[in-house]
N, C-alpha and C positions, 0 to 999 in steps of 0.2 A: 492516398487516403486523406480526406480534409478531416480534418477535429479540429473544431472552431473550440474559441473559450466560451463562449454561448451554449455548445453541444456537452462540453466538459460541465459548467455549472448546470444543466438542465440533469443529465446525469447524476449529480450529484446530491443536488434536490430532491428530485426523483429518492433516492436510496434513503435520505435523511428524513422524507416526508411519511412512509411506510413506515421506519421505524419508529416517529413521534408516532401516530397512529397508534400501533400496537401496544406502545408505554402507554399511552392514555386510554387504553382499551382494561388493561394489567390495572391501574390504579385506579380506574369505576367499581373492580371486581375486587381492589384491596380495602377500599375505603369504606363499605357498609360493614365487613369483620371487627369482631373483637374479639377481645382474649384470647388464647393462643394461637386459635386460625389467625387473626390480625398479625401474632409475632409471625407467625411460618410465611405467610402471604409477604410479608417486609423482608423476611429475608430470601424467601423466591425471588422477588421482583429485582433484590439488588444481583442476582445470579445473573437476572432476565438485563438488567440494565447493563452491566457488566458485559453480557455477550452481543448488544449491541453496540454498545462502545467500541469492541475491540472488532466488529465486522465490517460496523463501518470505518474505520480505520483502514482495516485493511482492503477493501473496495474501493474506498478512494485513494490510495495509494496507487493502485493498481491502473484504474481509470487516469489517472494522474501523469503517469510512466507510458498509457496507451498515447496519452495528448503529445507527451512531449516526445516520443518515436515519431508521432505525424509529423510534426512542425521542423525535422529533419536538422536539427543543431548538429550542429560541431561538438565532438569532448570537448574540445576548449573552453566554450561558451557554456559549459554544465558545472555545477557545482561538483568539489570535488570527491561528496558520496556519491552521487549518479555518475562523475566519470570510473570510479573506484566497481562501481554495479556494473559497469560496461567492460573493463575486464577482469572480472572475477571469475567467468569460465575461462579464459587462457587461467589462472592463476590455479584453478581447480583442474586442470587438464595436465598442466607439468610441473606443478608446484612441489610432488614429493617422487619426481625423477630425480635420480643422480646425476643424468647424463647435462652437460654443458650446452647441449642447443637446446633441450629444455628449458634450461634457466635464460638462454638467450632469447627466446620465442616469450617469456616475461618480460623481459628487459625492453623487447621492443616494442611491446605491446606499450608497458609503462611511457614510455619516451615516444616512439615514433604516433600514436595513437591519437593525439589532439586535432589530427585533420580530418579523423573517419567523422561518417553520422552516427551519433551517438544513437 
């Protein structure tokens, strides 16, 4: 699968562009109110501004995470929250066994794990 950084920022664009859109869609429709529709409309739009903040956040995150699986790094080569995201399902799969190859099956995952593709 290629994911160029070109495909990544076009993506990215792409999501931020729709969003400015719609805010500037929201403040044509806030901006001829007054008095109390102008307060309710101010405080809608920060709900509205609020829920795109945190979408696109979390979209390009995502997108983000798709690019760097393409580009097939090394744990090594990842910073150490993306190598920590890479195994955190072993850590969710035996983390509240008791048994000792469970906590072995972490331990190598922690240690041994720096050569897989992240």
């Amino acid at each position: 699968m290629s994911y160029s950084v070109e495909k990544l920022q076009t993506k990215l664009d792409k999501m931020l562009l729709w969003r400015k859109k719609e805010l500037t869609t929201l403040n044509q429709n806030i901006m001829p109110s007054n008095g109390e529709v102008l307060e309710v409309n101010i405080r809608s739009g920060i709900v509205f501004l609020y829920a795109h903040w945190e979408g696109y956040i979390k979209q390009a995150a995502r997108e983000y995470l798709k690019f760097l699986n393409a580009q097939n790094l090394y744990c090594h080569d990842v910073i150490d929250n993306l190598h920590i995201l890479h195994i955190k399902p072993t850590i969710t799969e035996h983390g509240v066994s008791k048994k000792s190859t469970a906590h072995a099956n972490i331990y190598n995952k922690i240690i041994y794990n720096s050569n897989e593709i992240f």
